[in-house]
Kinemage of the C-alpha trace (Angstrom):
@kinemage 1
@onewidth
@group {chain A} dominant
@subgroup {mainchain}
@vectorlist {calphas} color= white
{ca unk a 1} P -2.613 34.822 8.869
{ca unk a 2} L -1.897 31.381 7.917
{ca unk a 3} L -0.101 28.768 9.808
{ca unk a 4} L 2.190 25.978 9.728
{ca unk a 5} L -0.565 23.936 10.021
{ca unk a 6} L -2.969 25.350 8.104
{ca unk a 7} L -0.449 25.363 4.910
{ca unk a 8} L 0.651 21.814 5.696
{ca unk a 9} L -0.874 20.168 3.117
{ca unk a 10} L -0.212 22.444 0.072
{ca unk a 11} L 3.579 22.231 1.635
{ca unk a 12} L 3.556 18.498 1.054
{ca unk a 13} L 1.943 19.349 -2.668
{ca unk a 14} L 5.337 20.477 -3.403
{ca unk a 15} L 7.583 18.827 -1.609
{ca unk a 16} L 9.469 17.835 -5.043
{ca unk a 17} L 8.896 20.210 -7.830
{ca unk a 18} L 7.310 17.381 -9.993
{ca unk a 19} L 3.690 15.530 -9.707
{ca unk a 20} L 2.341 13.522 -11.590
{ca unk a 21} L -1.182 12.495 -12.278
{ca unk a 22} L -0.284 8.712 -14.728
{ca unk a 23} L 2.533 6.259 -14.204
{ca unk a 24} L 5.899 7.258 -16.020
{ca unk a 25} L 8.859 4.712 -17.210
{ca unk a 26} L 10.718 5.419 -13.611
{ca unk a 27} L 7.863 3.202 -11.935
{ca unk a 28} L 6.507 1.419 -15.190
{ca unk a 29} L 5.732 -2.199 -13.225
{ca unk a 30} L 5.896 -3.735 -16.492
{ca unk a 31} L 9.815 -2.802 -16.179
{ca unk a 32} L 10.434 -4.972 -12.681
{ca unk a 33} L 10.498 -8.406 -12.443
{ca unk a 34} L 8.923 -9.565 -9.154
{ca unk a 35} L 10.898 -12.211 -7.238
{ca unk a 36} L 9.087 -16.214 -8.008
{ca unk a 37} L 6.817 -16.792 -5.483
{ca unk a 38} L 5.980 -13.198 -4.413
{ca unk a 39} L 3.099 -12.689 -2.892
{ca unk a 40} L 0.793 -9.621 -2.040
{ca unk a 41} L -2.692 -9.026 -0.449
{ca unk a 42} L -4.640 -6.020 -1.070
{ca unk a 43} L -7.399 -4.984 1.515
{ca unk a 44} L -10.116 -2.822 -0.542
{ca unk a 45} L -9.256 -4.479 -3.416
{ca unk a 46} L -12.092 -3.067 -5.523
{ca unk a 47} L -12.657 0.159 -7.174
{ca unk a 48} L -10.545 2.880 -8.239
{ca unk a 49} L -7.146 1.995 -6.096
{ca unk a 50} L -7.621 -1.574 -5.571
{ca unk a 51} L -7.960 -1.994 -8.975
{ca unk a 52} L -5.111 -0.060 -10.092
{ca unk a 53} L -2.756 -1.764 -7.165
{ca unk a 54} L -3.819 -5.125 -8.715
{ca unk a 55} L -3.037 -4.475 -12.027
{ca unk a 56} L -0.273 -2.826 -11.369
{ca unk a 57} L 1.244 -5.765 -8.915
{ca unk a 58} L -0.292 -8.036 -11.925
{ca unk a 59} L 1.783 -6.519 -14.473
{ca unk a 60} L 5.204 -6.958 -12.183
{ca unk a 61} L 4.428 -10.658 -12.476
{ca unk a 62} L 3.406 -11.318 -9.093
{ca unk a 63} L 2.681 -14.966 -8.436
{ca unk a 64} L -0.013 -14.329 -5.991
{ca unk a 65} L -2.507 -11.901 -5.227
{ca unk a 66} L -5.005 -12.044 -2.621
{ca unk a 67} L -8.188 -9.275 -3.194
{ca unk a 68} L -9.857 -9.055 0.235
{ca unk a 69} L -13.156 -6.725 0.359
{ca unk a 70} L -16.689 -6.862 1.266
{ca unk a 71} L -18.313 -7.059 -1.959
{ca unk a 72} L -17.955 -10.536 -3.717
{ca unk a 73} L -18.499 -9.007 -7.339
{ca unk a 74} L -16.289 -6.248 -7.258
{ca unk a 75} L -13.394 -8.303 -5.951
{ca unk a 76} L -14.421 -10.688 -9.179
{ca unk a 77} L -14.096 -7.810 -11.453
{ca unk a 78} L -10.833 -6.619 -10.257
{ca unk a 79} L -9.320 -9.830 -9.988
{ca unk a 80} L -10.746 -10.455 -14.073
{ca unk a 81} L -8.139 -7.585 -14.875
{ca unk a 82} L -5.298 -8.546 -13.106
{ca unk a 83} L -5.619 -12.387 -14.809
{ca unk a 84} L -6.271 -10.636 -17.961
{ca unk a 85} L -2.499 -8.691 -18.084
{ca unk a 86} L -0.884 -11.994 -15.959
{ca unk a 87} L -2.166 -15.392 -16.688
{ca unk a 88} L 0.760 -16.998 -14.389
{ca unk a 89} L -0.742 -14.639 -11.519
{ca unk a 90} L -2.917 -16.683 -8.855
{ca unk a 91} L -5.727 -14.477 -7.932
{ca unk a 92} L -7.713 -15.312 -4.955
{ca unk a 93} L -10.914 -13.211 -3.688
{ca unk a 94} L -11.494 -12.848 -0.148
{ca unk a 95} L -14.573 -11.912 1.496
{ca unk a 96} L -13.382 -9.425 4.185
{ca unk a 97} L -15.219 -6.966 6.284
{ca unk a 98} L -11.694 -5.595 7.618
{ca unk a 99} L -13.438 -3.925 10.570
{ca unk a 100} L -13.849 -7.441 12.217
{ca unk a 101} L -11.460 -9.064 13.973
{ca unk a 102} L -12.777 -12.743 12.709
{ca unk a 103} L -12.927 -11.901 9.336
{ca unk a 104} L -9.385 -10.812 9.061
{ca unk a 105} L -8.321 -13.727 11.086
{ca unk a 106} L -9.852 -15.819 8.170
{ca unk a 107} L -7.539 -13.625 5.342
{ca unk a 108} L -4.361 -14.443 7.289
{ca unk a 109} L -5.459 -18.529 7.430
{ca unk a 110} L -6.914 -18.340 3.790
{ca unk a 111} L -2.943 -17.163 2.722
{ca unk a 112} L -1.174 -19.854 4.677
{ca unk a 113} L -3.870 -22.035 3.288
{ca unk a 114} L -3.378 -20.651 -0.291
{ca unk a 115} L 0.109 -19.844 -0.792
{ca unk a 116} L 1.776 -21.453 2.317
{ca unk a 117} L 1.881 -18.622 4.413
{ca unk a 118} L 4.095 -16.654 2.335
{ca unk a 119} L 3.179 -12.847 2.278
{ca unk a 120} L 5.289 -10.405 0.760
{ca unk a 121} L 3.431 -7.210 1.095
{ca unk a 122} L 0.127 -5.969 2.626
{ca unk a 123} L -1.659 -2.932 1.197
{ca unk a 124} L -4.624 -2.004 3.269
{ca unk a 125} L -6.892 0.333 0.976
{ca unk a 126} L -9.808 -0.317 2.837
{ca unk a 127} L -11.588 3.260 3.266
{ca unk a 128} L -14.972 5.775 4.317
{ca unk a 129} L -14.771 9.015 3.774
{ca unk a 130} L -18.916 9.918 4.339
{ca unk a 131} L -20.904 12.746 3.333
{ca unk a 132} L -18.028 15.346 3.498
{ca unk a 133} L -20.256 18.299 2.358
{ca unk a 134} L -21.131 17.724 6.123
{ca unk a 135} L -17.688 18.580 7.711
{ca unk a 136} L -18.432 20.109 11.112
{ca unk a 137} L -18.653 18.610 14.906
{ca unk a 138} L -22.406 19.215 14.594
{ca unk a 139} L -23.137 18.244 11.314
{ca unk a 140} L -21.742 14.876 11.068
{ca unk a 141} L -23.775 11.792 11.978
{ca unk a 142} L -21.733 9.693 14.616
{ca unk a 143} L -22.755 6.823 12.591
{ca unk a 144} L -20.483 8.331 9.894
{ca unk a 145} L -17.566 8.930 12.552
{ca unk a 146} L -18.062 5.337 13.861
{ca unk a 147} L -17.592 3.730 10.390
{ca unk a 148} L -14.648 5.781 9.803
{ca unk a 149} L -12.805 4.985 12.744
{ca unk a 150} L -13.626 1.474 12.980
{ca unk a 151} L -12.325 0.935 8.940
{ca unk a 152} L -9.100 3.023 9.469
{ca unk a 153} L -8.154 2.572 12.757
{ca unk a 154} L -9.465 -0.671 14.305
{ca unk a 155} L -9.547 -2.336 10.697
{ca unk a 156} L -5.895 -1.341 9.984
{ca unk a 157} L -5.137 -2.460 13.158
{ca unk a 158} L -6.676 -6.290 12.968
{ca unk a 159} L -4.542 -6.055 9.546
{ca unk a 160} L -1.263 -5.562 11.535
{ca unk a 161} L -1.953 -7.604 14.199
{ca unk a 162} L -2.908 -10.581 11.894
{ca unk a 163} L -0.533 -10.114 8.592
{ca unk a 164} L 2.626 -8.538 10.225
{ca unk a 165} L 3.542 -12.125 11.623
{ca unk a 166} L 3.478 -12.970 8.119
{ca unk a 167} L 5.188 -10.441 7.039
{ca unk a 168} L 7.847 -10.444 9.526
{ca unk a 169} L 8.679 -14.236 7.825
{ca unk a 170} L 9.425 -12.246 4.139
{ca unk a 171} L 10.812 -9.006 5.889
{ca unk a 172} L 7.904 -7.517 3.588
{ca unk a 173} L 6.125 -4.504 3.648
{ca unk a 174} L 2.899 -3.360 4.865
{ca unk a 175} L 1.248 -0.138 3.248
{ca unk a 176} L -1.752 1.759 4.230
{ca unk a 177} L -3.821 4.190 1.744
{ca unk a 178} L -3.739 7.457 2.935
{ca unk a 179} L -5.105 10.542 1.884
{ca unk a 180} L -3.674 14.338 1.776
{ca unk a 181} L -6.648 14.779 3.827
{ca unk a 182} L -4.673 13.495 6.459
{ca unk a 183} L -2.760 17.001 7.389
{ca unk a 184} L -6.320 19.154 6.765
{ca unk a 185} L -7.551 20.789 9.272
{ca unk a 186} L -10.157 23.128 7.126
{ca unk a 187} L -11.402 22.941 3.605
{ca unk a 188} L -12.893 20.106 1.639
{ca unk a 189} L -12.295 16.935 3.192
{ca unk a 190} L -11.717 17.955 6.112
{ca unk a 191} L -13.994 16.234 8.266
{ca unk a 192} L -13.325 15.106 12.098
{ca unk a 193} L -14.431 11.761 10.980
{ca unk a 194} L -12.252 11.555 7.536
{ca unk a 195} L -9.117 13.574 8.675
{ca unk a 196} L -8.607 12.690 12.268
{ca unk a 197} L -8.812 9.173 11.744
{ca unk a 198} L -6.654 8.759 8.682
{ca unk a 199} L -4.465 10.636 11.087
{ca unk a 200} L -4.644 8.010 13.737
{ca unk a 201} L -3.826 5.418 11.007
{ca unk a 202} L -0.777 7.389 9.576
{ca unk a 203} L 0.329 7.063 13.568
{ca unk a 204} L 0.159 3.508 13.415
{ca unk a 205} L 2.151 3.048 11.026
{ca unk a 206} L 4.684 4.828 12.597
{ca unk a 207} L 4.251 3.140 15.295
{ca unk a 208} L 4.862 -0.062 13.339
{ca unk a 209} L 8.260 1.060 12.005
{ca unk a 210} L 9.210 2.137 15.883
{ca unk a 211} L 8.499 -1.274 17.114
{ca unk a 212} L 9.392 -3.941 14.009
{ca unk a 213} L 11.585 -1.995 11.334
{ca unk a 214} L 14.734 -3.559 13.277
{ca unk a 215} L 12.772 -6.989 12.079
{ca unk a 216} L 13.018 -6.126 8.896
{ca unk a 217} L 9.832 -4.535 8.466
{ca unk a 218} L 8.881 -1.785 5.551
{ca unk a 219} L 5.680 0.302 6.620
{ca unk a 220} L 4.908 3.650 5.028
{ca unk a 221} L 1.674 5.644 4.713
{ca unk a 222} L 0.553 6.448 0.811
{ca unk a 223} L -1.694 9.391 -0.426
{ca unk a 224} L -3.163 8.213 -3.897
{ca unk a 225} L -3.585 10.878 -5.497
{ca unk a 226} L -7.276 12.509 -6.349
{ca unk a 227} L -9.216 9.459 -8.221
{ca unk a 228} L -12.769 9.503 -9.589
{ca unk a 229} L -14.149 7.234 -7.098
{ca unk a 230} L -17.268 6.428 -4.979
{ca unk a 231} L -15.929 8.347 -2.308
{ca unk a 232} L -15.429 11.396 -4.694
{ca unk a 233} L -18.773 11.329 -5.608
{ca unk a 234} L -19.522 13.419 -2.448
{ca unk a 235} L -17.968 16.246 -3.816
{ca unk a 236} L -18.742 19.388 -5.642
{ca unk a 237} L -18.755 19.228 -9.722
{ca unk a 238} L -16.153 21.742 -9.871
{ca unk a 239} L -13.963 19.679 -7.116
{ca unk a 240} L -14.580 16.235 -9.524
{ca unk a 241} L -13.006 18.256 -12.586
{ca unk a 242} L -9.859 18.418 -10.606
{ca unk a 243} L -9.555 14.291 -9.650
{ca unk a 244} L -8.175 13.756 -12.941
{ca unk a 245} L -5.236 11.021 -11.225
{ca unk a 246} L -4.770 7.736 -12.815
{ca unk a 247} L -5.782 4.532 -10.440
{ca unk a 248} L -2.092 3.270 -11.921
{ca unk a 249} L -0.401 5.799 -10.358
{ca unk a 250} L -0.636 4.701 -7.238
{ca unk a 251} L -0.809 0.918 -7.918
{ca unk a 252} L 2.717 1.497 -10.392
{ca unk a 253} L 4.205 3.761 -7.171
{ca unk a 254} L 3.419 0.969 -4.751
{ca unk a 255} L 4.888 -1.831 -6.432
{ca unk a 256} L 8.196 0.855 -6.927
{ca unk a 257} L 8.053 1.131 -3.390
{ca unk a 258} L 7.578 -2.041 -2.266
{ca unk a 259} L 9.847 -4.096 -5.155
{ca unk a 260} L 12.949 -6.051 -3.744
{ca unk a 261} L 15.641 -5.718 -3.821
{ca unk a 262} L 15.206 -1.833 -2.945
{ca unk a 263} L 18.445 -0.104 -2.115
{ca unk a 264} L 19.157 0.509 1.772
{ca unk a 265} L 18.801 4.190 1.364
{ca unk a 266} L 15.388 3.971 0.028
{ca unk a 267} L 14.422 1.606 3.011
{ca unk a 268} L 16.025 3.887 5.527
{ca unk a 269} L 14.472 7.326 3.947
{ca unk a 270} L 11.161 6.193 3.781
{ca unk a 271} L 10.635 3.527 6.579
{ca unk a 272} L 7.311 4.816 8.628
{ca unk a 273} L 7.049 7.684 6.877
{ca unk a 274} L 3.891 9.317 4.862
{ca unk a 275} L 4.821 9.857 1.165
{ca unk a 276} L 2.714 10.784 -2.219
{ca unk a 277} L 2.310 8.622 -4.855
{ca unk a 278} L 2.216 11.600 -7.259
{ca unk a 279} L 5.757 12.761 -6.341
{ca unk a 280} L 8.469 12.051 -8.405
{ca unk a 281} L 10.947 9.382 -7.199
{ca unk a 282} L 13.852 10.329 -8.803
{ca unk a 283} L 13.347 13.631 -7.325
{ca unk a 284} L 12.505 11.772 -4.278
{ca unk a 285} L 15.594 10.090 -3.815
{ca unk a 286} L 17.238 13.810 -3.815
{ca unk a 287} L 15.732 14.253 -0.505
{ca unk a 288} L 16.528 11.401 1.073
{ca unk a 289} L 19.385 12.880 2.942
{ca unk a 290} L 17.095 15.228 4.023
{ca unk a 291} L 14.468 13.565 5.310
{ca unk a 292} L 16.558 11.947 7.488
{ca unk a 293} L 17.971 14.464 8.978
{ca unk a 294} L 15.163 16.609 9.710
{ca unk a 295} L 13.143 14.073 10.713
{ca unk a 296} L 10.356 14.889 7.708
{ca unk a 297} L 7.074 13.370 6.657
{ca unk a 298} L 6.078 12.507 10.066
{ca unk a 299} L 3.453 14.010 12.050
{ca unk a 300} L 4.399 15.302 15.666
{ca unk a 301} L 2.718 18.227 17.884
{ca unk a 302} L 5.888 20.897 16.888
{ca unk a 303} L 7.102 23.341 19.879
{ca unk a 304} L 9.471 25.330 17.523
């Protein structure tokens, strides 16, 4: 018989009675008018999301954005788009291998280098999901669980512990990718070295609204959607036919989320707390009361 757990995920699915799979005029970023000066920095800011965060934050008129990532030509072509919608926008690439602790210590000088140490928001989409045909304990290759680990929970860390400082300055916010994954415990995707350590990340990010939300400090965890990506390509053809989610989506919903002036009740609702791109946020707001009060979209170990 199914559980709590086991339904947790398909729960969240329908959370608010609407998804959607393509931005929509309540989070159109060509609608909002960034503050001058505004600043963000996207880690993994290649491929399907990256891209789609950049043009989205490009199309807000952001003034800067940094793309940090590992591959120098990817970052290139992603940060060709964003200058393509905004002209005024200065895009800077940042070599970044966000599982080492230099490297990250070089994005946080290269932005008080480049834009004076202003930082408005942080959106670490940084990611590994491995072969996840090979989901078991004795399947995996530790290799695999190593990488995934060390990008989502050490890597997010070094991103905290270096841009929050920043951050703190702005009273900004500071995002991480997440995946529905997360609350899997079976089926596709749910690997011990995918899942459990996109868990661990979605912790630390509660953790940073427990210890610097009083500072000001918006954190929240973000499932994207299902994209055609490099990662998907480890799945089935008949799973692929169902990824059918825009890359704007999530880049539109983040720049919704993250905008200022947001109201108080949005800040208070969703502070720390793991949310879908895909759900509505007019509906959304309906439930703000309610996810307050219960405590939702949080992960703890439940003894009622």
């Amino acid at each position: 018989m199914p559980t709590s757990t086991l339904t947790n995920a398909a729960e969240l699915r329908r959370f608010v009675a609407t998804n959607h799979t393509k931005p929509y005029p309540a989070i159109d970023p060509q609608e909002v008018r960034l503050p001058d000066g505004y600043v963000v920095c996207i880690i993994g800011g290649s491929g399907a999301a990256g891209s789609g965060l950049a043009r989205s934050f490009a199309q807000a008129g952001a003034s800067g954005i940094i793309l940090a990532g590992r591959t120098q030509s990817a970052l290139e072509a992603t940060a060709k788009e964003a200058r393509a919608l905004n002209a005024s926008t200065n895009v800077v690439t940042v070599s970044c291998d966000i599982t080492s602790n230099d490297d990250v210590a070089t994005l946080a000088a290269t932005i008080r280098e480049k834009f004076g140490g202003r930082l408005d928001t942080v959106v670490v989409n940084a990611g590994y999901s491995g072969p996840l045909s090979k989901a078991t304990f004795l399947e995996e290759d530790p290799k695999d669980v190593e990488k995934a680990f060390g990008i989502h929970c050490l890597g997010t860390w070094y991103a905290a512990h270096h841009l929050v400082p920043l951050l703190l300055e702005s009273k900004g916010s500071f995002i991480a990718i997440s995946t529905m994954a997360a609350p899997m415990i079976t089926g596709f995707g749910a690997s011990s070295h995918y899942s459990a350590s996109k868990v661990a990340q979605v912790r630390m990010m509660e953790m940073l609204h427990a210890q610097y939300s009083s500072q000001g400090l918006f954190c929240a965890s973000v499932h994207p959607g299902g994209l055609q990506s490099d990662f998907s390509r480890a799945a089935s053809m008949e799973l692929q036919q169902h990824l059918t989610d825009s890359p704007d989506l999530v880049g539109s919903f983040c720049v919704w989320l993250t905008k200022p002036p947001n109201s108080a009740a949005q800040k208070k609702a969703l502070n720390g707390r793991w949310i879908s791109c895909k759900w509505d946020v007019l509906e959304l707001e309906q439930q703000y009361e309610r996810i307050q009060q219960d405590d939702l979209l949080r992960f703890r170990i439940a003894v009622e």
